[in-house]
Backbone as CSV, one residue per row, in Angstrom:
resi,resn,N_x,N_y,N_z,CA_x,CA_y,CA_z,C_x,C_y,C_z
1,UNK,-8.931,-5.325,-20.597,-8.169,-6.549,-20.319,-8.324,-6.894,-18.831
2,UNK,-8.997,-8.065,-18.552,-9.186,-8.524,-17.051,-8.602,-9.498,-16.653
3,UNK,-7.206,-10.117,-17.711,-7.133,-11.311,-17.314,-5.373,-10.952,-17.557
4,UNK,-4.381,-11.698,-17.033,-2.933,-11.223,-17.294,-3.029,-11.762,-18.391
5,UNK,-1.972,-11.631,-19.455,-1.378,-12.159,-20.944,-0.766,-13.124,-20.405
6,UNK,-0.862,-14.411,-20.774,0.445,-15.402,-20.610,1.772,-15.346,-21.047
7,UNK,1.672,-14.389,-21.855,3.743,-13.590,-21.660,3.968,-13.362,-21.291
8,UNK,3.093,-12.461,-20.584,3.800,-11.841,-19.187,3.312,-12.352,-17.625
9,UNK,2.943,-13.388,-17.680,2.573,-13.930,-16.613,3.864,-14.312,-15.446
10,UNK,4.616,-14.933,-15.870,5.866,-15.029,-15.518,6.393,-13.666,-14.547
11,UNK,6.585,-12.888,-15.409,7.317,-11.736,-15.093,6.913,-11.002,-14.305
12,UNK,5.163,-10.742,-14.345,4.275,-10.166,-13.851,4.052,-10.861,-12.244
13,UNK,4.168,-12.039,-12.154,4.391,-13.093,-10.569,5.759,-12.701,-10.042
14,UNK,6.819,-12.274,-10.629,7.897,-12.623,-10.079,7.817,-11.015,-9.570
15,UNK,7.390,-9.914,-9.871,7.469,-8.664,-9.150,6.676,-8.764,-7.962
16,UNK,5.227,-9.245,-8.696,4.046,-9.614,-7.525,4.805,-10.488,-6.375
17,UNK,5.358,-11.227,-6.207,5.974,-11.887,-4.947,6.978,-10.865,-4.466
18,UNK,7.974,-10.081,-5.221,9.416,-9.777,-4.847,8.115,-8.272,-4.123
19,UNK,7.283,-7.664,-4.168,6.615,-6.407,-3.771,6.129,-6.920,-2.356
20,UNK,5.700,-7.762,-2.267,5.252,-8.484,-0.970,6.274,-8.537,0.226
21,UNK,5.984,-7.868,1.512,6.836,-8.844,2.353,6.244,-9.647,3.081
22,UNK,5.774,-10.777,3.253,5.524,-12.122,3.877,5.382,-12.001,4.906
23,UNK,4.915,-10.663,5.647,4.803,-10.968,6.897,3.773,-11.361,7.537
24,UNK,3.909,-12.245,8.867,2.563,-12.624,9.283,1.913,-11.324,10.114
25,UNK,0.426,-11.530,10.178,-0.104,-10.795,11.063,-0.306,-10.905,12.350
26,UNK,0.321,-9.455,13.104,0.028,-10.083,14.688,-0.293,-8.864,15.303
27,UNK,-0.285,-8.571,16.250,-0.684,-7.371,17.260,-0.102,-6.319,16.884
28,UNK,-0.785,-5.231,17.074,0.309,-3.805,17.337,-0.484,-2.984,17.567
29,UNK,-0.128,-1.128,17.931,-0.551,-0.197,17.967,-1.679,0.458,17.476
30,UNK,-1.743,0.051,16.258,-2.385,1.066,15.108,-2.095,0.579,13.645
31,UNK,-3.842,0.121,13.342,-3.298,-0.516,11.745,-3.306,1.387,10.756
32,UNK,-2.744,1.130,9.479,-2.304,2.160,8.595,-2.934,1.577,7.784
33,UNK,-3.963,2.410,7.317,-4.797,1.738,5.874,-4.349,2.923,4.411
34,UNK,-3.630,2.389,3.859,-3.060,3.604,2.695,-3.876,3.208,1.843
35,UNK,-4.196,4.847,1.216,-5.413,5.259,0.476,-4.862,4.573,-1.375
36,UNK,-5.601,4.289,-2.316,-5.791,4.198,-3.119,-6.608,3.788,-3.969
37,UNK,-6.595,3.073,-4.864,-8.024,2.351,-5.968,-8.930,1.410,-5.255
38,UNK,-7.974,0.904,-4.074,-8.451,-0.834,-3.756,-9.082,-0.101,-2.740
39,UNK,-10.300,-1.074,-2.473,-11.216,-0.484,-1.505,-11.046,-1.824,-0.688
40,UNK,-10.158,-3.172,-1.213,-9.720,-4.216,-0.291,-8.879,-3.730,0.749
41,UNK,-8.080,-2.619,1.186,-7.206,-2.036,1.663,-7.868,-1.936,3.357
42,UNK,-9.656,-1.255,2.588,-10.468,-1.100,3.760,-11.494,-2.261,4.316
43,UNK,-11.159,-3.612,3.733,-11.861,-4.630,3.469,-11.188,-5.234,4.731
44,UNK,-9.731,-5.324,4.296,-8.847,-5.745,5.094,-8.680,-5.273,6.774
45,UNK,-8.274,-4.103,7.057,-8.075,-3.309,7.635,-9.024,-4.348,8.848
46,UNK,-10.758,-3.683,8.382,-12.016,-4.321,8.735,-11.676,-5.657,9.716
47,UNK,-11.246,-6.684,8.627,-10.974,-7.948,9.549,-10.025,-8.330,10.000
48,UNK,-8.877,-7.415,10.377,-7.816,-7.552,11.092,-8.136,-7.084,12.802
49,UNK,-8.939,-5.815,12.411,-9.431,-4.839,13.403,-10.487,-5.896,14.340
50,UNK,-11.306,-6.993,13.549,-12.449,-7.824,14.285,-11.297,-8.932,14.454
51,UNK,-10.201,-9.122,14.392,-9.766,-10.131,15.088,-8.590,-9.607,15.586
52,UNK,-8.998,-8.263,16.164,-7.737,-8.195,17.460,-6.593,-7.759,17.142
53,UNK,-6.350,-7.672,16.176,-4.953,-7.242,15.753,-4.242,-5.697,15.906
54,UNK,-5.293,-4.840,16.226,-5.199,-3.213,16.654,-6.338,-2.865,17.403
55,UNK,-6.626,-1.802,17.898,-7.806,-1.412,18.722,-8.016,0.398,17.660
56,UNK,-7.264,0.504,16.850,-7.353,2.034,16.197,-6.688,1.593,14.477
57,UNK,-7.634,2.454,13.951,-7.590,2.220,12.490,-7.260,3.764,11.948
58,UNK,-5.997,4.236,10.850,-6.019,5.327,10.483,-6.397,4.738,9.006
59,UNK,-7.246,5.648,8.444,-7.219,5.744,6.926,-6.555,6.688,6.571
60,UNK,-5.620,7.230,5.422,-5.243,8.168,4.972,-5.174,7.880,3.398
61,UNK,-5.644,9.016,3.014,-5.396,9.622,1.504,-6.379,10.638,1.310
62,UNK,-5.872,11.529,0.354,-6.978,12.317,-0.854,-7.465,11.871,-1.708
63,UNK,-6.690,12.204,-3.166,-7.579,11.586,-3.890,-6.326,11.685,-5.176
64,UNK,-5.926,10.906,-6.192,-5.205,11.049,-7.386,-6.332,10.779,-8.152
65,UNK,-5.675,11.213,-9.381,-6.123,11.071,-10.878,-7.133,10.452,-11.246
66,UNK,-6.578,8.698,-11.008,-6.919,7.612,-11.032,-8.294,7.220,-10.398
67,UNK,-8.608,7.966,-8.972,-9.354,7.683,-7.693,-10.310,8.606,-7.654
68,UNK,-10.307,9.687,-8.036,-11.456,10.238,-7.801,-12.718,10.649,-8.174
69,UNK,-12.713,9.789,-9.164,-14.297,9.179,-10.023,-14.834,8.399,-9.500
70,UNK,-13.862,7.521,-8.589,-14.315,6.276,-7.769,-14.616,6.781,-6.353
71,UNK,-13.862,7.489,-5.902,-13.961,7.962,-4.041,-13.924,9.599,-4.085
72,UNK,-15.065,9.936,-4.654,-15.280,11.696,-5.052,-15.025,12.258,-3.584
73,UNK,-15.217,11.625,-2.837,-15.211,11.907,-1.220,-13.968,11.893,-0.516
74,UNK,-13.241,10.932,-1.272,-11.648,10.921,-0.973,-11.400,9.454,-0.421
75,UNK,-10.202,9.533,-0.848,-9.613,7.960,-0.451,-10.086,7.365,0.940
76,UNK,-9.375,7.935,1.619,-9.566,8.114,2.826,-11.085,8.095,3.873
77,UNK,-11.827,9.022,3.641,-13.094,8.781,3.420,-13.821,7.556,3.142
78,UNK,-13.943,7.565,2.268,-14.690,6.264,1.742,-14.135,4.881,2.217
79,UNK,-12.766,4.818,2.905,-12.379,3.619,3.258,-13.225,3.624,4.272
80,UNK,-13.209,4.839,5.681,-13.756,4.546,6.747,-15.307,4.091,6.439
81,UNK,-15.917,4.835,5.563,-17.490,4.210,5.677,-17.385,2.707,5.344
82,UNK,-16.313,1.863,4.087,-16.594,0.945,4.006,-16.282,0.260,5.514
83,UNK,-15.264,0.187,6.060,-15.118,-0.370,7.449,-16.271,-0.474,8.368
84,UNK,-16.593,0.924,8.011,-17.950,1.010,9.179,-19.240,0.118,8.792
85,UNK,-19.567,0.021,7.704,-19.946,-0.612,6.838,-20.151,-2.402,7.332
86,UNK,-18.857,-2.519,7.375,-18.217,-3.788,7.752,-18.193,-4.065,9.525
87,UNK,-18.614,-3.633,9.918,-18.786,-2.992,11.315,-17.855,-2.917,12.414
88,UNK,-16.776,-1.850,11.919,-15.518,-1.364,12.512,-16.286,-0.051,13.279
89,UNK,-16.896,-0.245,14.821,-16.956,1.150,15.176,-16.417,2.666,14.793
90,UNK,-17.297,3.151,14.506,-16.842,4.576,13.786,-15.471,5.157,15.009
91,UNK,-16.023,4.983,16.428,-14.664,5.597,17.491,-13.481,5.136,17.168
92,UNK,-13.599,3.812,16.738,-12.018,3.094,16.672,-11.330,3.743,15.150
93,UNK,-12.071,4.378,14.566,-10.825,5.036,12.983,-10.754,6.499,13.029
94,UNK,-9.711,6.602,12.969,-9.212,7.975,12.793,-9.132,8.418,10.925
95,UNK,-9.223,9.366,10.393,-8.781,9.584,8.850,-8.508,11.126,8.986
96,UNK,-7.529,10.731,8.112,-6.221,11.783,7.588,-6.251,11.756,5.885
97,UNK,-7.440,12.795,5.460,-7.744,13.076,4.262,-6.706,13.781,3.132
98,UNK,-5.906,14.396,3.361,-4.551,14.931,2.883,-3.622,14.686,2.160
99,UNK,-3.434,13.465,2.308,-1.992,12.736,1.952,-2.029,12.239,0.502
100,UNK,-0.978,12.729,-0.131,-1.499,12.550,-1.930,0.142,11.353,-2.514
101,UNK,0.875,10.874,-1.067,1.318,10.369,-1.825,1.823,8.823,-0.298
102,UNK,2.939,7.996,-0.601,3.290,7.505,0.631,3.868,7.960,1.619
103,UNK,5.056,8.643,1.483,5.472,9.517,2.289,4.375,10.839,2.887
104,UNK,3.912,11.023,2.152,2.481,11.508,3.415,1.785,11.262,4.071
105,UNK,1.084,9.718,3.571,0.534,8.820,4.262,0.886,8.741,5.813
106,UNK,2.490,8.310,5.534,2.923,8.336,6.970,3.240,9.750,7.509
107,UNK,3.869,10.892,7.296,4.120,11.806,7.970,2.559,12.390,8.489
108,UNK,1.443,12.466,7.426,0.553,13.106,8.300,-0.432,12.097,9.200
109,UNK,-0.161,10.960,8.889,-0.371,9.746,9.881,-0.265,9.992,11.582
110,UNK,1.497,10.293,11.588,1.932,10.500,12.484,1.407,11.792,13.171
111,UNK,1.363,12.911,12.403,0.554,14.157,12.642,-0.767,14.198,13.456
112,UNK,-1.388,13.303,13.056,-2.594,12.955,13.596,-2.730,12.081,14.414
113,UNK,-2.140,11.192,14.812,-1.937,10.424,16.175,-1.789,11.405,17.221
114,UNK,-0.248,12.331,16.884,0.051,13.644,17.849,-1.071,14.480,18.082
115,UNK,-1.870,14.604,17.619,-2.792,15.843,17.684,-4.303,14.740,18.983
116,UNK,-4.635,13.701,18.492,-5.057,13.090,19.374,-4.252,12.366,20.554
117,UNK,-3.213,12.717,20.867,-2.490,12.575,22.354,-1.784,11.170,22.188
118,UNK,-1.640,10.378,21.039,-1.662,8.966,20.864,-0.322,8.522,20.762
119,UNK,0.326,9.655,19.967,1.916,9.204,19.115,2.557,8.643,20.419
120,UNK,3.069,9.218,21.778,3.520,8.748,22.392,3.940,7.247,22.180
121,UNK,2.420,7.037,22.521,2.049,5.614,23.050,2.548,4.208,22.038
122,UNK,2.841,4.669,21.125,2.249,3.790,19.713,3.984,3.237,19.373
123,UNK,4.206,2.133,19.767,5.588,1.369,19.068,5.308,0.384,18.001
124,UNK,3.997,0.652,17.288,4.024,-0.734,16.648,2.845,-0.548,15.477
125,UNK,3.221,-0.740,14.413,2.032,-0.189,13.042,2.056,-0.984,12.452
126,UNK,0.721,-1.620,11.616,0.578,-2.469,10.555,0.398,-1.583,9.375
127,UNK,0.940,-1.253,8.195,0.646,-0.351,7.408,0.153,-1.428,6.479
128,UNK,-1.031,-1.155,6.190,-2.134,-2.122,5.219,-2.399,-1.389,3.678
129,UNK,-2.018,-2.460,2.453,-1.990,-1.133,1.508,-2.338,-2.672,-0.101
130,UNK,-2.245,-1.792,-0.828,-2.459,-2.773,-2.242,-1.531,-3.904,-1.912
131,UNK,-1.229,-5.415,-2.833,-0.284,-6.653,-2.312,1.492,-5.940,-2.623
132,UNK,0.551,-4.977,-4.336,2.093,-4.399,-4.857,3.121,-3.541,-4.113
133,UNK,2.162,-3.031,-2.920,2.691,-1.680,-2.364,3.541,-1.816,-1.278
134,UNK,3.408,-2.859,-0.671,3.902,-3.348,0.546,5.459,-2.971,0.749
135,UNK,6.323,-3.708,-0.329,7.511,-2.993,0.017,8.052,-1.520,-0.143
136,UNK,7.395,-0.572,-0.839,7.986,0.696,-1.001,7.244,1.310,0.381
137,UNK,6.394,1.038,0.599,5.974,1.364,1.910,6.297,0.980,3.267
138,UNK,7.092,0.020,3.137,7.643,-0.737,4.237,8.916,0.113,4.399
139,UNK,10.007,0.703,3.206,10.902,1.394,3.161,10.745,2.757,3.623
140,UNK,9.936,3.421,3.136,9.321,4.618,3.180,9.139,4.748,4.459
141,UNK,8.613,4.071,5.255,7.900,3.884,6.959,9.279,4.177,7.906
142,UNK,10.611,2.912,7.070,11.224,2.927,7.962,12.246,3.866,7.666
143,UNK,12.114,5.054,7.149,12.796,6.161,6.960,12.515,7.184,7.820
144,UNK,11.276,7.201,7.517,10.325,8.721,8.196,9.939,8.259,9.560
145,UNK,9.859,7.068,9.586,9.323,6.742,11.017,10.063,5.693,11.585
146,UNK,11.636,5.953,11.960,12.782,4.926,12.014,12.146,4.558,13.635
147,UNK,12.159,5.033,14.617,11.496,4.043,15.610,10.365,2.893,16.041
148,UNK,9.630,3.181,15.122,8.507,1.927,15.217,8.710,0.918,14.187
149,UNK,8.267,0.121,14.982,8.110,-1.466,14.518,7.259,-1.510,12.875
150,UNK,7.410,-1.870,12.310,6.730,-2.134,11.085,6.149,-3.458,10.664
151,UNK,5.121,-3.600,10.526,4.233,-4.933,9.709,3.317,-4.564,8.935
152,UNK,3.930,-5.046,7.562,3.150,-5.275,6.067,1.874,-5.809,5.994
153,UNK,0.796,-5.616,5.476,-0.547,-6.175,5.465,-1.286,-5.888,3.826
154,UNK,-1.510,-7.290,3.052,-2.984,-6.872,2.172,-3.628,-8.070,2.244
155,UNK,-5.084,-7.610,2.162,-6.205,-8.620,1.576,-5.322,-9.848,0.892
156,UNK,-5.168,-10.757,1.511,-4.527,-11.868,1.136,-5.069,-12.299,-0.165
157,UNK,-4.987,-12.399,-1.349,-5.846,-13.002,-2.560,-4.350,-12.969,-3.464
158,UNK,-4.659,-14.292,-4.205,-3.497,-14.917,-4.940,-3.638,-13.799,-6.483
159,UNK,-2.521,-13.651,-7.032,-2.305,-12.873,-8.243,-3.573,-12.527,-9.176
160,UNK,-3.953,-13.787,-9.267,-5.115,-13.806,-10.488,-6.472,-13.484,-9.755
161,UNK,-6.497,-13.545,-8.504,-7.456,-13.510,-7.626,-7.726,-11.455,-7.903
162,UNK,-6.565,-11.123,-7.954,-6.220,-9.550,-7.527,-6.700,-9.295,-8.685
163,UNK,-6.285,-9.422,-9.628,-6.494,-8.601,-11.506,-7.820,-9.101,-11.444
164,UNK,-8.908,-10.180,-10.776,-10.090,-10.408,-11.366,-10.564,-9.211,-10.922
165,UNK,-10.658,-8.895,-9.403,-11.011,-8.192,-8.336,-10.806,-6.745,-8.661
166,UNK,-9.564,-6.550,-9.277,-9.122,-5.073,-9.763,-9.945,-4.455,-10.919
167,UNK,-9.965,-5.665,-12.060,-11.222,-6.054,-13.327,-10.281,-4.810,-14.581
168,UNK,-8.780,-5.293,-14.188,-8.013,-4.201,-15.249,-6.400,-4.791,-14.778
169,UNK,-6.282,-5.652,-15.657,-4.718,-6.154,-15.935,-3.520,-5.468,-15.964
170,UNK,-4.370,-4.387,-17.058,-3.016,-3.373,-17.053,-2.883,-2.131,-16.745
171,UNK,-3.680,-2.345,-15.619,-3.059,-1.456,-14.519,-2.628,-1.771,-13.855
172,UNK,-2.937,-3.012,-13.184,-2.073,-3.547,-12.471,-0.300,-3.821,-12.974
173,UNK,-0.196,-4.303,-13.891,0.789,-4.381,-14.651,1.631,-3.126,-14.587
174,UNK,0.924,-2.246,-14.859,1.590,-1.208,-14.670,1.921,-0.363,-13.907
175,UNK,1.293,-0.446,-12.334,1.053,-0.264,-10.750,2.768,-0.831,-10.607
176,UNK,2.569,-2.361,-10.850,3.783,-3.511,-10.588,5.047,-3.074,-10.966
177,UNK,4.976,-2.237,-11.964,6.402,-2.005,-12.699,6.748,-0.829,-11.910
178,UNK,5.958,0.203,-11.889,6.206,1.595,-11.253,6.853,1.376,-9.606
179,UNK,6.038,0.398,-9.288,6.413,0.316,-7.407,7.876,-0.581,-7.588
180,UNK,7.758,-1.610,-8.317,9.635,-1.869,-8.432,10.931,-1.181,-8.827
181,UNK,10.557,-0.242,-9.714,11.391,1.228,-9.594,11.205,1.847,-8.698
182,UNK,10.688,2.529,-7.595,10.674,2.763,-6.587,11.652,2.167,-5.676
183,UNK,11.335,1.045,-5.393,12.913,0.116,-5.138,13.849,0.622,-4.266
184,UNK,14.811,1.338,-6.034,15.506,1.697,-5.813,16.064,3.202,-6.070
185,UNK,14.325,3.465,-6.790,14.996,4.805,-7.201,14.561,6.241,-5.741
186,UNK,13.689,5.324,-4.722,13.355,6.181,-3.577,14.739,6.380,-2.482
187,UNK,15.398,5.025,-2.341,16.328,5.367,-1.497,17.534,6.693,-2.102
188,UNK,17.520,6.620,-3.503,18.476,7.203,-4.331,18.174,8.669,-3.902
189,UNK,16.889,9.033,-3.976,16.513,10.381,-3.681,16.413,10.912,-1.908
190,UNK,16.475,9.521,-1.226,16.542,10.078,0.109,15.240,9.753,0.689
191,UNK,14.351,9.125,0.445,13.183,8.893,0.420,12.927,7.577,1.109
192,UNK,13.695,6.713,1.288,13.429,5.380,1.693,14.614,4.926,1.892
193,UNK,14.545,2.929,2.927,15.761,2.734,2.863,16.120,1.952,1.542
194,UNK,17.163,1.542,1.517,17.862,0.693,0.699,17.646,-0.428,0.742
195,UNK,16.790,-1.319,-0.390,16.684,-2.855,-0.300,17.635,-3.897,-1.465
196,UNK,17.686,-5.015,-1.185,18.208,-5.542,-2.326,17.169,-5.973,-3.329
197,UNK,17.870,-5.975,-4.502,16.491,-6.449,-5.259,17.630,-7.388,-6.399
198,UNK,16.844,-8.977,-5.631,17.618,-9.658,-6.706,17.393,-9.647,-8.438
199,UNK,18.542,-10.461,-8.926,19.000,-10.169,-10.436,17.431,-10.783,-11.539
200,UNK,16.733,-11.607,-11.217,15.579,-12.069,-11.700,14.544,-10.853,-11.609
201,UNK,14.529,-10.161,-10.531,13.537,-9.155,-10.366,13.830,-7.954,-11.393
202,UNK,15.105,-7.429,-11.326,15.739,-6.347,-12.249,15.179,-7.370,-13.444
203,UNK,15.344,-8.391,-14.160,15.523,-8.943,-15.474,14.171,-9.120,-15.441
204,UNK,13.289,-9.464,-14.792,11.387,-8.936,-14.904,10.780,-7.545,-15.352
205,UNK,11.391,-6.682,-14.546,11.112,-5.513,-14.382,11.567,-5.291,-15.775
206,UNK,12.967,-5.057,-16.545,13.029,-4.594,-17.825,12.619,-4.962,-18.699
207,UNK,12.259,-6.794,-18.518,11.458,-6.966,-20.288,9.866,-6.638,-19.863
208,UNK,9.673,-5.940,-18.576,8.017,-5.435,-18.657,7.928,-3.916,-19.037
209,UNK,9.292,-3.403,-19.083,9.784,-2.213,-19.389,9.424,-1.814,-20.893
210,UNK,10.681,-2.660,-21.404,10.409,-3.186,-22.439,8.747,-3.525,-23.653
211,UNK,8.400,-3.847,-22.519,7.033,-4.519,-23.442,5.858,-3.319,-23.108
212,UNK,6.300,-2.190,-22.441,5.629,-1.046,-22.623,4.819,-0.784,-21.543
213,UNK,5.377,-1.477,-20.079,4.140,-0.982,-19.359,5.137,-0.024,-18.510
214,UNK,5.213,1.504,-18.705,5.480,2.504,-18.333,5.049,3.272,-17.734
215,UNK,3.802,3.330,-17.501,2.774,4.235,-17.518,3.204,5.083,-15.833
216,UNK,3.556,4.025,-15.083,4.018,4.494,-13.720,5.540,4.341,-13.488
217,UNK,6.204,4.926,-14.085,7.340,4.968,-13.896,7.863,6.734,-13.687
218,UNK,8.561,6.600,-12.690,9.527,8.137,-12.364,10.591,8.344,-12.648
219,UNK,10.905,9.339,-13.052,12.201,10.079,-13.505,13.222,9.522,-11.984
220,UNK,14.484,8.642,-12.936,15.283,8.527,-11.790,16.180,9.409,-11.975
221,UNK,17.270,9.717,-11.003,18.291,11.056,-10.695,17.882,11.852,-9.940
């Protein structure tokens, strides 16, 4: 399936916007490229980095389930060659191969800035990641890493633009549902902060519940 269902199109937009935070792009420290399927993550990263927006690029991830048929080399990995690729000087990226989830992303993020003399310096991160991911990662950031500044970043491409590009609906679909439980079920565990999530988003999220796309969903409690 490469294309959304028009039943769930609706429902499927209204998470896709509420996952997003809208922020614009502007200067900072150090972009954060979080590892996963999308190799737009490192697409992105690429042309933020050629227009100024950071002078240092971290990639981080290993590798899940999902990923490592695709990036045998590791998430992480394979982002930097595509960058380089794209012609992001190899000096300007750092990668932090390790990290198997978000909250690692950033803690061994930070790990590795420290170890190259950098953390000091650094008040200001773009954490660049799938369109869906943006807010659990935006929470997550500002837990573990309550002093710095935070700005959201993906490959800008409209909904239908993403599932062509992804070339699998329902995963995405099911990416979408999992990261909106997150929500609320990360702050619950201590894991993130607390966001609101209006009453349309909850009433999306359950009839996609509902209609069986589970596949990424976590045990809440």
């Amino acid at each position: 399936m490469t294309t959304l269902p028009a039943e769930f199109r609706s429902d499927v937009g209204t998470l896709w916007d509420y996952n997003q935070m809208h922020h614009t792009p502007r200067p900072v420290d150090v972009g954060i490229g979080l590892g996963g399927h999308d190799i737009g993550v490192a697409t992105y990263a690429a042309e933020l980095h050629h227009a100024g927006m950071f002078p240092l690029i971290v990639f981080t991830g290993a590798n899940a389930p999902t990923t490592v048929e695709r990036f045998p080399r590791g998430e992480a990995n394979h982002f930097r060659e595509h960058a380089i690729g794209l012609g992001v000087p190899a000096e300007a990226i750092l990668v932090e191969p390790k990290a198997t989830n978000t909250g690692d992303n950033i803690d061994f993020s930070r790990v590795l800035l420290d170890e190259h003399g950098l953390l000091g310096s650094i008040s200001s991160v773009m954490l660049i990641s799938r369109p869906y991911q943006q807010r659990r990662s935006y929470a997550i950031c500002r837990k573990r890493w309550p002093g710095v500044d935070v700005t959201c970043g993906s490959l800008p491409l409209a909904l239908d633009d993403y599932v062509a590009s992804i070339c699998d609906a329902e995963r995405v679909m099911n990416m979408l549902v999992g990261d909106t439980q997150r929500v609320w079920v990360y702050p619950a565990k201590g894991w993130a902060i607390a966001q609101d999530v209006p009453a349309e988003v909850t009433a999306a999220y359950q009839r996609l519940v509902e209609a069986g796309f589970t596949r990424r969903l976590v045990t809440e409690g």
